[in-house]
C-alpha positions as CSV (number, residue, x, y, z in Angstrom):
1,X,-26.3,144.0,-30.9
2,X,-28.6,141.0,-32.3
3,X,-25.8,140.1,-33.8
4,X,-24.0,139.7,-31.0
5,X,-26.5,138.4,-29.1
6,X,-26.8,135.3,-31.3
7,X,-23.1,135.0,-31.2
8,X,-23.6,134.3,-27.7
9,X,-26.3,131.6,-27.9
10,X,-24.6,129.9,-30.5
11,X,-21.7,130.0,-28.2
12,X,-23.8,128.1,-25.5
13,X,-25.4,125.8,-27.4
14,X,-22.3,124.5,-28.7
15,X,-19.9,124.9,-25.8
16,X,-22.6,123.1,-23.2
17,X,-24.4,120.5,-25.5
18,X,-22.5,117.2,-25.2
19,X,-22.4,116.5,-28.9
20,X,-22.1,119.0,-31.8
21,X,-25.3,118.5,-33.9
22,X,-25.3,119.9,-37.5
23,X,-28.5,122.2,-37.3
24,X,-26.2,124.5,-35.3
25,X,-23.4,124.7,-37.8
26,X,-25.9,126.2,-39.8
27,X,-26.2,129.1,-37.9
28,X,-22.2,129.3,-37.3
29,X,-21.4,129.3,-41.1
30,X,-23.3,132.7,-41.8
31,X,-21.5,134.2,-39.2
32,X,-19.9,137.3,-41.3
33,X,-16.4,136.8,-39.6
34,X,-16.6,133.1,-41.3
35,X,-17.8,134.2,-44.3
36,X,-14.7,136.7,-44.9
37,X,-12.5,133.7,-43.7
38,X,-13.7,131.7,-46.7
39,X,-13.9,135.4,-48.8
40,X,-17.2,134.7,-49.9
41,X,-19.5,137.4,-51.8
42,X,-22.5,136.9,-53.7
43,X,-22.6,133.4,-51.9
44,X,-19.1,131.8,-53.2
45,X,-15.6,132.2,-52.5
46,X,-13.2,134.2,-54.6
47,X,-10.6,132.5,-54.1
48,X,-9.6,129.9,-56.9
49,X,-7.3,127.6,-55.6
50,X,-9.3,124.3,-54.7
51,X,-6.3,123.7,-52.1
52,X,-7.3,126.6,-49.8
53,X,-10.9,124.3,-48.9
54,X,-11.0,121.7,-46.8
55,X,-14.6,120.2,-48.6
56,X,-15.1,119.4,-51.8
57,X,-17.6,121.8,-52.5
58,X,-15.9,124.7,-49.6
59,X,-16.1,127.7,-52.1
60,X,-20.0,127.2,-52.5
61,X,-21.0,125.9,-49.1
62,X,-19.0,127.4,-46.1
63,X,-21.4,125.5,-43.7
64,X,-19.7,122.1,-45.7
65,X,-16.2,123.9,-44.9
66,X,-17.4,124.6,-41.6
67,X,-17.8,120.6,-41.0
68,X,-14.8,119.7,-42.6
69,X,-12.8,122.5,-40.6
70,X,-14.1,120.9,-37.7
71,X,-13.3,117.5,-38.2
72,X,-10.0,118.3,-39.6
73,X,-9.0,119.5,-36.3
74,X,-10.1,116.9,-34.0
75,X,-9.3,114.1,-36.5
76,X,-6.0,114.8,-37.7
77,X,-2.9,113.1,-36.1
78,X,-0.4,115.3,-37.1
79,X,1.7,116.9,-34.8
80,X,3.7,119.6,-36.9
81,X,2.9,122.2,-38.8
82,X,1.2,120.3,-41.5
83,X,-1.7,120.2,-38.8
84,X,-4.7,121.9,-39.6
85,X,-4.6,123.8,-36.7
86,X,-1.4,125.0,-37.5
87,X,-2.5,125.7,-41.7
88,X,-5.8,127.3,-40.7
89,X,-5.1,129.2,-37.3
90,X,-7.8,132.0,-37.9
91,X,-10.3,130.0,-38.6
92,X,-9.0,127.9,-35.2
93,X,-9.2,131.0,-33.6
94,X,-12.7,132.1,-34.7
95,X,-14.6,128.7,-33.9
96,X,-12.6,128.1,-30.3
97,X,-14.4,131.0,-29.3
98,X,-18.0,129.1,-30.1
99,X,-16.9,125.3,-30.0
100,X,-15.1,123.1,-27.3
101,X,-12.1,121.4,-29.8
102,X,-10.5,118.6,-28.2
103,X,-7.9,117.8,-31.0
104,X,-6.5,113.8,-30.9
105,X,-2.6,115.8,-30.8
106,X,-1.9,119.0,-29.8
107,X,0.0,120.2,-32.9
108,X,3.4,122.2,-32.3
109,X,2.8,124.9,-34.5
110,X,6.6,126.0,-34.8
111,X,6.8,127.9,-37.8
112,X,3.6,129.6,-37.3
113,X,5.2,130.9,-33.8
114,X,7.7,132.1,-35.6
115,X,6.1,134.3,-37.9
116,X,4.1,136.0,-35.2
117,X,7.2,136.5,-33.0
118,X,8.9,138.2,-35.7
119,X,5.5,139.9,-37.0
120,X,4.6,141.0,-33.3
121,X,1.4,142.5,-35.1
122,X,-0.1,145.7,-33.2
123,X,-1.7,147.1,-35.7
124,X,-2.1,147.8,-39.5
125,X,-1.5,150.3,-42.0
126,X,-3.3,151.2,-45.3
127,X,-0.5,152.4,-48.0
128,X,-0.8,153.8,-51.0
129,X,1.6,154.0,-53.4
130,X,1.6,157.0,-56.5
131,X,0.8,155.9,-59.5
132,X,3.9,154.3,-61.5
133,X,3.0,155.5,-65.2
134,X,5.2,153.0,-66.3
135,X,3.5,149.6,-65.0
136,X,0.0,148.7,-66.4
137,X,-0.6,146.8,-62.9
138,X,0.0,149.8,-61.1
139,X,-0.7,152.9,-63.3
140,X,-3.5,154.5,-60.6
141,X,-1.0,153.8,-58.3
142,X,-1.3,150.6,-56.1
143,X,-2.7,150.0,-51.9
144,X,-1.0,146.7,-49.5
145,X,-1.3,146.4,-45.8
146,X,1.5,147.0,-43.1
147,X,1.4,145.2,-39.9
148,X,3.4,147.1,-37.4
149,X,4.8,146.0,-34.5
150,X,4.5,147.8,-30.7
151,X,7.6,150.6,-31.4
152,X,7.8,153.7,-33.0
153,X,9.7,153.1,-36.1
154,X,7.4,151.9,-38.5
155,X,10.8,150.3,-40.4
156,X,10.3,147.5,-38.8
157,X,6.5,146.8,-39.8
158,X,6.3,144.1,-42.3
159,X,3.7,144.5,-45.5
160,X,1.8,142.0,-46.8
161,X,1.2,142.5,-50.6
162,X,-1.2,140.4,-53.3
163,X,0.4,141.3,-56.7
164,X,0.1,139.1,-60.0
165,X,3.0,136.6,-61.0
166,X,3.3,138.2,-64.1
167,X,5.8,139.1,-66.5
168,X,5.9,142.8,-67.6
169,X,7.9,141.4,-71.0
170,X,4.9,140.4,-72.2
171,X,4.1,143.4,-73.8
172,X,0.6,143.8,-75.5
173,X,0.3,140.3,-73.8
174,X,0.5,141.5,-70.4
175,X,-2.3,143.6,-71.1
176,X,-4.6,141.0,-72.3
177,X,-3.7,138.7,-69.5
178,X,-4.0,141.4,-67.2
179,X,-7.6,142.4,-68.2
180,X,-9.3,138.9,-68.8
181,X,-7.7,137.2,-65.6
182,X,-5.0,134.7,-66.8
183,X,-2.5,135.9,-63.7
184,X,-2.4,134.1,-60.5
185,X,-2.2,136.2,-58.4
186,X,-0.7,135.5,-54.2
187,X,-0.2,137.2,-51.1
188,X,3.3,138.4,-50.1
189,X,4.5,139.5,-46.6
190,X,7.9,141.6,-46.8
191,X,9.7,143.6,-44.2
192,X,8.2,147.1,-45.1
193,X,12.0,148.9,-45.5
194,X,12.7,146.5,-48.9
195,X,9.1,148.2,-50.0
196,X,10.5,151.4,-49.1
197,X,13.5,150.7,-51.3
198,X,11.4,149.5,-54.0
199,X,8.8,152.4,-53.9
200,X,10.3,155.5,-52.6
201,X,14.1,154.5,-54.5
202,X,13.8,152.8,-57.3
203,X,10.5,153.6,-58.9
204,X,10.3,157.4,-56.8
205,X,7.2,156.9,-56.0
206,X,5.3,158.4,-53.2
207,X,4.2,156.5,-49.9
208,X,1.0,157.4,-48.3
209,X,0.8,155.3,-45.1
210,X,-2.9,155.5,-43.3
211,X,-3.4,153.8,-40.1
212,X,-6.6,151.9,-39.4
213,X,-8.7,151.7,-36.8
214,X,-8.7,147.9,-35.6
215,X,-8.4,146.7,-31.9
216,X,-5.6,144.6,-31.4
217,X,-8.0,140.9,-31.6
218,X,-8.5,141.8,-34.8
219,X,-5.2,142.7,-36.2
220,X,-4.2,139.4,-34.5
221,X,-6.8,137.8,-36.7
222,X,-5.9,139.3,-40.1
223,X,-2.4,138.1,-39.2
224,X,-3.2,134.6,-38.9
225,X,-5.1,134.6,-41.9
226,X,-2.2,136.3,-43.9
227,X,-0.8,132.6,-42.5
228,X,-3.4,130.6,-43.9
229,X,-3.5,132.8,-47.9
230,X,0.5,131.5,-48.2
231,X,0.8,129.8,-51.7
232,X,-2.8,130.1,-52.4
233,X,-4.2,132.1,-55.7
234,X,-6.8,134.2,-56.7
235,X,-6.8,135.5,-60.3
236,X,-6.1,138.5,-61.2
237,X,-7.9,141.0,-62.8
238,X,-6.4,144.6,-63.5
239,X,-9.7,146.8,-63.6
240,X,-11.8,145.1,-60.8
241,X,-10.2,142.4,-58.8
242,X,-6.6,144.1,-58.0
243,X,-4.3,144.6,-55.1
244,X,-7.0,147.4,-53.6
245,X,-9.9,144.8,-54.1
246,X,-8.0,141.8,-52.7
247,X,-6.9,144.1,-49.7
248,X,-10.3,145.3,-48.9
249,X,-11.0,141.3,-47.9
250,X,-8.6,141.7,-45.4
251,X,-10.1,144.6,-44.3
252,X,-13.0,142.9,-44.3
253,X,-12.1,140.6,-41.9
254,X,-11.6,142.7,-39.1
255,X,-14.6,144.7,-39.9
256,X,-17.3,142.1,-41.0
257,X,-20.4,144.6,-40.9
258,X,-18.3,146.5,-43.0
259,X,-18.5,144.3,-46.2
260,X,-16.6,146.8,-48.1
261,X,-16.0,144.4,-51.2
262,X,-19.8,144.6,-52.2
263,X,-19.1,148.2,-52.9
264,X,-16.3,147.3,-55.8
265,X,-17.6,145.6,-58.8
266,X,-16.8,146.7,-62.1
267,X,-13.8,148.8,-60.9
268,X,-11.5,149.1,-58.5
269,X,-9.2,152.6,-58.1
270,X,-7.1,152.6,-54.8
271,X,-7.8,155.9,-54.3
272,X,-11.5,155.3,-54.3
273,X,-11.0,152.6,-51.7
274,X,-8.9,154.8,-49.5
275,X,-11.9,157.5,-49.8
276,X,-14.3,154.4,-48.7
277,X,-12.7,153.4,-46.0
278,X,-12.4,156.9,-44.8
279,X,-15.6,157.7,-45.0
280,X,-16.4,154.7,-42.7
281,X,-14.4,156.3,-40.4
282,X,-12.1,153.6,-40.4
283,X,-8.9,155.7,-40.6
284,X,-7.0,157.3,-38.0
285,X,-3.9,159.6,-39.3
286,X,-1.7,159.8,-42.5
287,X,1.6,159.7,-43.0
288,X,3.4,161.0,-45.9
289,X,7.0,159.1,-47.3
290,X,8.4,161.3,-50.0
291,X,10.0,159.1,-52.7
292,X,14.1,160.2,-52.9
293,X,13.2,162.5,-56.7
294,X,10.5,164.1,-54.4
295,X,13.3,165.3,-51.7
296,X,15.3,166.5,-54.4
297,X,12.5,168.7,-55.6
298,X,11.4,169.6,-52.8
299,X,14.7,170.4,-51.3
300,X,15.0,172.8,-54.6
301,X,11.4,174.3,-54.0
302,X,11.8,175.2,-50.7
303,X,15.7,177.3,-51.3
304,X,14.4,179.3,-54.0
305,X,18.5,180.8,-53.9
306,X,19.5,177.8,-55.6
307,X,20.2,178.5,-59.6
308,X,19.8,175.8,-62.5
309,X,23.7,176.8,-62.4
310,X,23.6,175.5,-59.0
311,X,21.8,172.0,-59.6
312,X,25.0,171.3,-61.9
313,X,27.3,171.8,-59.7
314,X,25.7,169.6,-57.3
315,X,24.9,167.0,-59.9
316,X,28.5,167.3,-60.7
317,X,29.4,166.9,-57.3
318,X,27.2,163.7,-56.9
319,X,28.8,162.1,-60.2
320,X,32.3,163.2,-58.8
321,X,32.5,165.4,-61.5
322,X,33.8,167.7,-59.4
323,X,35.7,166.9,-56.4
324,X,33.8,167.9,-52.6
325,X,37.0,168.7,-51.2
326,X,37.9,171.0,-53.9
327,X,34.3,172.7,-53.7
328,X,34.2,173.5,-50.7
329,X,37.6,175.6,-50.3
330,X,35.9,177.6,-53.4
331,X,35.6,181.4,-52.2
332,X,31.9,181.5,-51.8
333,X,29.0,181.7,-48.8
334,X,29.5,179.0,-46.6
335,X,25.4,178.6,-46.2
336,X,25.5,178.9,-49.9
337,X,28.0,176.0,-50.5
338,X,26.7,173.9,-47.3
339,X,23.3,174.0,-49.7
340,X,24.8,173.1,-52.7
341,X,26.7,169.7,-50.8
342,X,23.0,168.8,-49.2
343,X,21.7,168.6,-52.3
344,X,24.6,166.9,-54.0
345,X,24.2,164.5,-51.3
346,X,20.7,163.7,-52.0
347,X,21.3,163.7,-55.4
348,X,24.3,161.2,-55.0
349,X,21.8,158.7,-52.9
350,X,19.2,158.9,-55.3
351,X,21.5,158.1,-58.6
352,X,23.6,155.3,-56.2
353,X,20.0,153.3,-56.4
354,X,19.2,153.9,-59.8
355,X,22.3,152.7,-61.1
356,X,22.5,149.8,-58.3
357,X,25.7,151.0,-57.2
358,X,28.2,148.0,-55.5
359,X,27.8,149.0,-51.9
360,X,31.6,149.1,-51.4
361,X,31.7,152.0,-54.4
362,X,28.5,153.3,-52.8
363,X,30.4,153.3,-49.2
364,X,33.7,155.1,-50.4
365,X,32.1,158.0,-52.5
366,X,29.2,158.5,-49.7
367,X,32.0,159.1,-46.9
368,X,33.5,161.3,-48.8
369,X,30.6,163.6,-49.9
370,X,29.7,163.3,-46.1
371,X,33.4,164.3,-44.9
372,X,33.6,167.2,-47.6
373,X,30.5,168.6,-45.8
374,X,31.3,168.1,-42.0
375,X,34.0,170.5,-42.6
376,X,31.3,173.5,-42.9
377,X,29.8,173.3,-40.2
378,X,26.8,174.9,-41.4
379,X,23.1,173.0,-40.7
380,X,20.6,173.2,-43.5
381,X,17.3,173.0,-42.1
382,X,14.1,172.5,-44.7
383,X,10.7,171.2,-44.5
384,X,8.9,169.2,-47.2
385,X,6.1,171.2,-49.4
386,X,2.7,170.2,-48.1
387,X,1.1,167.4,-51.1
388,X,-2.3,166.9,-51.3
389,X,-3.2,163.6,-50.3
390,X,-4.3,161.2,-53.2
391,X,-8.0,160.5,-51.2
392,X,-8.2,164.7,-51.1
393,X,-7.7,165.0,-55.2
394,X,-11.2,164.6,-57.6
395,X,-13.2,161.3,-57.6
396,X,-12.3,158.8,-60.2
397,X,-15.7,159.0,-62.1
398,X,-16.9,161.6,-64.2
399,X,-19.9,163.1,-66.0
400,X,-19.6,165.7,-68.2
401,X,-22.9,167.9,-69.8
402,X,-21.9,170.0,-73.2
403,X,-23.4,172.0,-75.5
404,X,-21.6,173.8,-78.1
405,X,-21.0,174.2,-81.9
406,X,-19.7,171.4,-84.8
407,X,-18.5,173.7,-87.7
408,X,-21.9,175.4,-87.1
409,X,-23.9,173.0,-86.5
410,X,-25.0,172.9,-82.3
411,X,-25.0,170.0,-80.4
412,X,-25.8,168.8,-76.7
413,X,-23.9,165.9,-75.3
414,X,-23.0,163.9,-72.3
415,X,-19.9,162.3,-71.3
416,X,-19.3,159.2,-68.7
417,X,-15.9,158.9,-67.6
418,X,-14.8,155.4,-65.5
419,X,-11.3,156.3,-64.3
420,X,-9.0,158.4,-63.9
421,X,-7.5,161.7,-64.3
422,X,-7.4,164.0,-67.6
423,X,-4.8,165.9,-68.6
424,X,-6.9,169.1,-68.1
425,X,-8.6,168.3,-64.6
426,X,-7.4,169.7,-61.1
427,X,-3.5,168.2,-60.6
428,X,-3.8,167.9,-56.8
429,X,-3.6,164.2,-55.0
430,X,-2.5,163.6,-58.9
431,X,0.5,163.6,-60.4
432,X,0.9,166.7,-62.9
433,X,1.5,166.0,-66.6
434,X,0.1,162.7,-66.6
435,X,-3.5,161.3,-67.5
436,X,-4.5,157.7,-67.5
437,X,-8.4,157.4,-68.7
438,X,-10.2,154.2,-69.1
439,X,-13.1,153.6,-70.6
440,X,-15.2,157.1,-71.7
441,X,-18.3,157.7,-74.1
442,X,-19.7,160.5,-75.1
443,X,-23.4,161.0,-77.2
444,X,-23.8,164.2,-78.7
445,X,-27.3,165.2,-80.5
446,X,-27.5,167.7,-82.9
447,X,-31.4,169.1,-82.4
448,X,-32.0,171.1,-85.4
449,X,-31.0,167.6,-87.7
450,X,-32.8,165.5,-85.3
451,X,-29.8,163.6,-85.2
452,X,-27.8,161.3,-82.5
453,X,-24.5,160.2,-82.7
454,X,-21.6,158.4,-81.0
455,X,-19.3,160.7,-80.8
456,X,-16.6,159.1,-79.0
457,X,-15.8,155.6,-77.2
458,X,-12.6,155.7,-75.7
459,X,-11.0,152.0,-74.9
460,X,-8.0,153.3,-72.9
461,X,-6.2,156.7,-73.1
462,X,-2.2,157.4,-71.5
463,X,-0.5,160.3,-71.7
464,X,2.8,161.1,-69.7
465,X,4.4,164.2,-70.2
466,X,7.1,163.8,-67.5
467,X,9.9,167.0,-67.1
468,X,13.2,166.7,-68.0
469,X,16.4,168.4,-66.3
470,X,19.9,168.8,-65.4
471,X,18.9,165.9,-63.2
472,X,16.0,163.4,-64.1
473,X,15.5,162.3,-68.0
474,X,12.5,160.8,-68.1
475,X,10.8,160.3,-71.6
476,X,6.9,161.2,-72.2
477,X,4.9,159.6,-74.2
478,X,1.8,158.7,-75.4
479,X,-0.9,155.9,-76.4
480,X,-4.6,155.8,-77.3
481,X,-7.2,153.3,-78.6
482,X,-10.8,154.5,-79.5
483,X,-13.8,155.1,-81.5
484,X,-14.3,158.5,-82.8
485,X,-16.0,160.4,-85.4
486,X,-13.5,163.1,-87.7
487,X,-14.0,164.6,-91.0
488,X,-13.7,163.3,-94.6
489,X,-14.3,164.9,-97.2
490,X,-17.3,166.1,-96.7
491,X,-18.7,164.7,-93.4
492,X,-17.9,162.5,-90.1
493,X,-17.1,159.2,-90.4
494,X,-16.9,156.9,-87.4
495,X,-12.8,155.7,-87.0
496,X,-11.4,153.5,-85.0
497,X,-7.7,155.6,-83.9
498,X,-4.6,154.3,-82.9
499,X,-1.8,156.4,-81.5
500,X,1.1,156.2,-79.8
501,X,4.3,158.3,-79.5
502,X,7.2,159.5,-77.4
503,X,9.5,162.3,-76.9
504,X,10.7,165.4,-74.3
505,X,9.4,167.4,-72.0
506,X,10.7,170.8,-70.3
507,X,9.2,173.0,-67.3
508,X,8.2,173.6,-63.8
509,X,6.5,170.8,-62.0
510,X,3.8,172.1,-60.7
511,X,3.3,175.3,-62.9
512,X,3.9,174.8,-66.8
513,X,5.2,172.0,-69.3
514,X,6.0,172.4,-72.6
515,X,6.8,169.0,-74.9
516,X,7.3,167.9,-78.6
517,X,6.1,164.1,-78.9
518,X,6.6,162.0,-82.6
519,X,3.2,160.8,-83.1
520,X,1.9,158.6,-85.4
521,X,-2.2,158.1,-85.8
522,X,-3.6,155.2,-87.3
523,X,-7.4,156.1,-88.1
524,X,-9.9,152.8,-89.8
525,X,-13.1,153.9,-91.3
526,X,-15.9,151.9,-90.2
527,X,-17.9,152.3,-93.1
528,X,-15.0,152.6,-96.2
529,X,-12.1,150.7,-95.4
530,X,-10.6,152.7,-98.7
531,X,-10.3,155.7,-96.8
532,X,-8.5,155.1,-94.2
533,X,-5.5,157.2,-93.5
534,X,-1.8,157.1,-91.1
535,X,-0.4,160.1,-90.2
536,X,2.7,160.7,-88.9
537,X,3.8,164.2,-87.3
538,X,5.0,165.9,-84.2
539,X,2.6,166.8,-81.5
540,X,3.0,170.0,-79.7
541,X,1.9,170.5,-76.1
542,X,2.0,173.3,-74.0
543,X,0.6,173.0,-70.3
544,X,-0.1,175.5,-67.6
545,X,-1.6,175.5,-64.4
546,X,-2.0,178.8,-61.7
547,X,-4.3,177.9,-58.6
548,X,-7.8,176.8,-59.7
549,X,-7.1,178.0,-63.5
550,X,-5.5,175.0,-65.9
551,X,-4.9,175.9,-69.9
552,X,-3.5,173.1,-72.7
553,X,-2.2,174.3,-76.0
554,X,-1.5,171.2,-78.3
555,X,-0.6,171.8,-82.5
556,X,-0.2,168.5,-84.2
557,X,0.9,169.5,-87.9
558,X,1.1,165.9,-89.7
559,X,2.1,163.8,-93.3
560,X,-1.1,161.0,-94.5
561,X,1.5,158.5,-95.2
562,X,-1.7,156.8,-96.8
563,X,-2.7,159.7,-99.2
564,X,0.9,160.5,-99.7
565,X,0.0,164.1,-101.4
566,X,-2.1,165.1,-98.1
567,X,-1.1,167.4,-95.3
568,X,-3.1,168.5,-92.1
569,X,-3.0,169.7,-89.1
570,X,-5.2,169.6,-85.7
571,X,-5.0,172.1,-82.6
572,X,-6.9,172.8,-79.6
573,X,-6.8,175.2,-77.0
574,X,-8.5,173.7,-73.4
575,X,-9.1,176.2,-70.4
576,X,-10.4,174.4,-67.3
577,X,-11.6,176.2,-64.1
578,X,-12.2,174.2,-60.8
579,X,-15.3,175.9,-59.1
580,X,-14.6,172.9,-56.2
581,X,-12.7,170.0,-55.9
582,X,-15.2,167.7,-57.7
583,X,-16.6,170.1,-60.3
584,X,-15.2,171.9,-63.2
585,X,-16.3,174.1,-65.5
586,X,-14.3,173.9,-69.0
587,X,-14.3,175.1,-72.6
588,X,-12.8,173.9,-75.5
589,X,-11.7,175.3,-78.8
590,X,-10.2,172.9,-81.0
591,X,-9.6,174.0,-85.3
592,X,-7.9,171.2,-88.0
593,X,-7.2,171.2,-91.8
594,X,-8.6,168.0,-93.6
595,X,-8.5,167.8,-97.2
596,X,-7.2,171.6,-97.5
597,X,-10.7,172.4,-95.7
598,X,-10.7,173.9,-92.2
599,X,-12.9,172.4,-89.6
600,X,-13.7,173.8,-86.1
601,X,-15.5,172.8,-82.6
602,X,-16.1,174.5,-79.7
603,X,-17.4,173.1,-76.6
604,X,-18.6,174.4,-73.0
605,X,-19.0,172.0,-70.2
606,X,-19.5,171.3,-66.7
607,X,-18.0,168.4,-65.5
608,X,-18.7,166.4,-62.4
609,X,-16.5,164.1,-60.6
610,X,-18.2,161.5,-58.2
C-alpha cells in the first residue's frame, strides 16, 4: 500500500511539473519494477554485457540508466526499430506510466509488433524438465518459461529459454567452464512444440508445465523484456547462476515484492525454485507431458497381460521385422493383438525420432502400421500411472546425524549434503536408479580416543544405473571425485579417490535393478604418496525398493594394479526407511578385505532433508 501510494505521487510530480528535475529520478530508480528491469541484486546488475546499458556506469547506478533511458527516448531521431523505444519497450512501458515522453519521432516499431502478434502473450508457464543424466548443464533437470497465447492448446505457446553457448565436446573442459563462469550464456524464445520434440522425443524426458499466477499487465511486461534480453549475455555458472536462477528474474519482474533471486545464492536446484515459488502461492495448476519412453512404459504398466514375449513382437513390428498385415491375420484375441499394434505403434514413433528417420520413410512405414490396425476395429483405452511431481519428491539439502561402530571403535558424526538425490533415498519426484550428489562432508568423532576426523569430502558423485530391455539400451555408469579416509595397513589414511566406470543394468523400473559396472578406483594418499594404489574390478549392485522400504546390495571384488600381488574386496548392504517425505531413517553395513585383513562399519542414521 505505501508502496503504491508513492507510486502515485511520483506519478504526479512528474506527469504535472513542467520540467523533469533529477531529485525525482531518485525516487523512480528504486522502484522495484525498475530495479528487476536493470536485474539488479545486492545493488548491481547481473547482467554482463555493457551493451544492454544505456550509461556508462548503468550496472551500478540505475538512477544514471534511469537518465540516460530518458533522454534516449526523447533525443533520439530514429524512426525504426533501432529506436530506443523500440530496443527497450518495457522499460518504455514502465516509465510512461510515471513520466510524460514526448519523443522528437515516433518510432515504427515493426519488428517488435511482430513478435507480440505472433507471441499474443496471455499468460506464462513454469516448466520443468527431468533431469537428463547425460548433460552436466542439466543433470537436476532444467526450468524455462512458456508464454501462451489466448487458446487451449498450449502447442502453440512459445518458451523463452537462457541456456549457455557451450560445447558439450569439451569434455572435462565443459565442466571447468561450466563451474567458474567462462559460458555466455543468452535468452532464447522458441515455439514450445520444437521443445517438446527436443524434451519429451529425443532426450525422453519428462515435462512438468506449472502455470503462474500473473495478471495479464504483467505477462505483457515480461514479454517485452524477453524483447529487450535478445543478444545480450549473462555468464553462466552451473551450480548458482543457471537457467532456474536467470528464470527467477523474469519472475521477478512481474512479482517485484517477490525478490525471489535473494533467496538463491550458492545454489540453485530447479526443483527447489519450483517449491519456492509454490510456496508463494504463485502457482496455479500442473500439467504433466510424459516423454515418448514414458508412454511406452506406461502403456506396458497399465496392460499387465502384455508378456516380455509380447514387447518383441511389437518391437519387431515397429522395426518391420515383422510385417502388420501379416500379424494381424495371426489366429489370436483381437483385443490381444489390437494391444500388441498400439504399442508397436508407439514404439515405432519413439525409435523414428531417435534414429531421425527421413520423413518420407517415417510417412510410408507410419501409414502402414496405422492401416494394419484400423482393420481391428478394436479401441485400446489406457490412462497414464500417476508420477509424483518433482516439487512433491525430498528437498535437495540434507543433514544426516550417525552414530555407529569403525571395526570397534564408536563414533558420532554428521553429514551436510548440498544437492541432490542418493541412490538410497525415497525415488518419488526422482528418477529411480540414478543419484547425482554435489558437494557432501561428513566429521565423525571417535569419543573414547578423543579424536576428530574428516571422514569424507565428496567433490561431485554420479551414478546412473539406467534398465535395459527388449526395447531401450541405455548404459549405466558411474563417476566420483572425493576425499575419504580407508584402511592401510594398519590404520586410515586420508585419499583422495577417483572412479569412474560403465556397464548394464536389468530390472523393473520402479521396483528392483540389478547391474555389473567395470570399475576402476584411483586412491592418492595424502600423507605417503608410496602407497597409493589403482584397482580395477567389477562392481556389483543390486537395488530394491517396496513402498517406503529401499535396500542396496553392492560387492566390488577388485586387482591393485599398483601392488600387483594384492587382492580385495569391499561390500555393503544399505536399508533406508522413509518415516516422511523429508526424513529417513537408515542403516548401513558395509565389510572389505585390505591387505588380507577384514575391516567392517556399521552405521545408523537419521537423515533430514530441508
Amino acid at each position: 500500500m505505501i508502496q503504491k501510494s508513492m507510486a502515485g505521487l511520483i506519478a504526479c510530480l512528474l506527469i504535472y511539473s513542467s520540467s523533469f528535475s533529477k531529485p525525482e529520478y531518485t525516487f523512480l530508480a528504486q522502484n522495484p519494477i525498475w530495479l528487476a528491469l536493470l536485474h539488479y541484486k545486492d545493488g548491481k546488475s547481473e547482467i554482463d554485457d555493457t551493451d544492454f546499458f544505456l550509461a556508462k556506469d548503468g550496472y551500478i547506478n540505475p538512477k544514471s540508466e534511469l537518465e540516460a533511458t530518458i533522454t534516449a527516448f526523447i533525443t533520439s531521431t530514429e524512426k525504426g526499430d533501432n529506436h530506443p523505444i523500440c530496443k527497450y519497450p518495457a522499460r518504455y512501458h514502465f516509465l510512461k506510466k510515471f513520466l510524460r515522453i514526448n519523443p522528437k519521432v515516433n518510432p515504427n516499431c515493426k519488428k517488435l509488433k511482430e513478435f507480440i502478434k505472433q507471441i499474443e502473450p496471455h499468460s506464462i508457464s513454469l516448466i520443468f524438465s527431468d533431469a537428463y543424466i547425460n548433460s552436466p548443464a542439466s543433470m537436476y533437470g532444467h526450468t524455462f518459461l512458456r508464454i501462451d497465447p489466448p487458446v487451449k492448446s498450449k502447442l502453440l505457446g512459445y518458451a523463452v529459454n537462457y541456456a549457455a553457448n557451450a560445447d558439450e565436446t569439451e569434455g572435462f573442459l565443459y565442466y571447468i567452464k561450466g563451474i567458474f563462469g567462462l559460458y555466455k550464456g543468452y535468452f532464447s524464445v522458441f515455439p514450445y512444440y520444437k521443445k517438446i520434440f527436443e524434451y519429451n522425443n529425443l532426450e525422453s524426458r519428462d515435462l512438468w508445465e506449472y502455470t503462474l499466477k500473473l495478471p495479464k499487465d504483467k505477462v505483457i511486461l515480461i514479454t517485452l523484456h524477453i524483447w529487450e534480453l535478445q543478444n545480450k549475455y549473462v555468464y553462466y555458472y552451473f551450480f548458482n547462476k543457471n537457467c532456474s536462477y536467470q528464470i527467477l528474474h523474469l519472475i521477478d519482474l512481474g512479482n517485484p515484492e517477490l525478490k525471489a533471486i535473494d533467496y538463491f545464492n550458492f545454489w540453485t536446484i530447479p526443483t527447489d525454485t519450483i517449491r519456492f515459488l509454490k510456496s508463494k502461492n504463485l502457482i496455479e495448476n500442473v500439467h504433466y507431458r510424459p516423454s515418448a519412453s514414458s508412454k511406452i512404459k506406461a502403456f506396458i504398466q497399465s496392460n499387465p497381460d502384455i508378456t516380455e514375449k509380447d514387447i518383441e513382437t511389437a518391437y519387431k513390428i515397429a522395426k518391420f521385422k515383422i510385417e502388420p498385415e501379416l500379424y494381424i491375420k495371426k489366429n489370436l484375441p483381437v483385443e490381444h493383438k489390437a494391444k500388441i499394434m498400439e504399442l508397436a505403434k508407439l514404439i515405432f514413433m519413439y525409435y523414428s525420432v531417435k534414429e531421425k528417420m527421413p520423413y518420407k520413410e517415417y510417412r510410408k512405414k507410419f501409414l502402414k502400421l496405422l492401416k494394419a490396425r484400423s482393420k481391428l476395429h478394436y479401441v485400446i483405452r489406457y490412462n497414464l500411472p500417476k508420477k509424483v511431481p518433482p516439487d512433491k519428491g525430498h528437498r535437495s539439502k540434507m543433514f544426516a546425524l550417525n552414530t555407529g561402530s569403525d571395526n570397534g571403535d564408536k563414533f558420532i558424526s554428521f553429514k551436510y549434503r548440498t544437492a541432490y538425490h542418493g541412490l538410497d533415498d525415497d525415488d518419488n519426484g526422482y528418477i529411480f536408479g540414478s543419484e547425482i550428489l554435489f558437494p557432501y562432508i561428513e566429521i565423525r568423532n571417535f569419543p573414547d580416543k578423543n579424536k576428530t576426523v574428516l571422514e569424507e569430502l565428496s567433490l561431485i558423485k554420479i551414478r546412473s544405473y539406467s534398465i535395459r530391455d527388449i526395447i531401450f539400451k541405455p548404459v549405466s555408469w558411474l563417476v566420483t571425485t572425493s576425499f575419504k579416509r580407508d584402511w592401510d595397513l594398519k590404520e586410515k589414511h586420508l585419499f583422495w579417490n577417483f572412479s569412474t566406470g560403465m556397464g548394464l543394468s536389468y530390472g523393473k523400473y520402479g521396483r528392483y535393478l540389478y547391474s555389473g559396472i567395470i570399475k576402476t578406483k584411483l586412491q592418492l594418499d595424502t600423507q605417503y604418496i608410496n602407497k597409493s594404489r589403482l584397482n580395477i574390478g567389477t562392481e556389483f549392485v543390486f537395488l530394491g525398493e517396496l513402498n517406503k522400504n529401499k535396500i542396496i546390495f553392492s560387492f566390488y571384488p577388485f586387482y591393485s594394479v599398483a601392488k600387483k600381488e594384492f587382492f580385495g574386496f569391499s561390500s555393503g548392504l544399505t536399508y533406508n526407511f522413509s518415516i516422511d517425505t523429508n526424513t529417513a531413517f537408515q542403516t548401513k553395513f558395509s565389510l572389505s578385505r585390505i591387505y588380507y585383513k577384514n575391516r567392517y562399519s556399521l552405521t545408523f542414521s537419521i537423515n533430514r532433508f530441508f
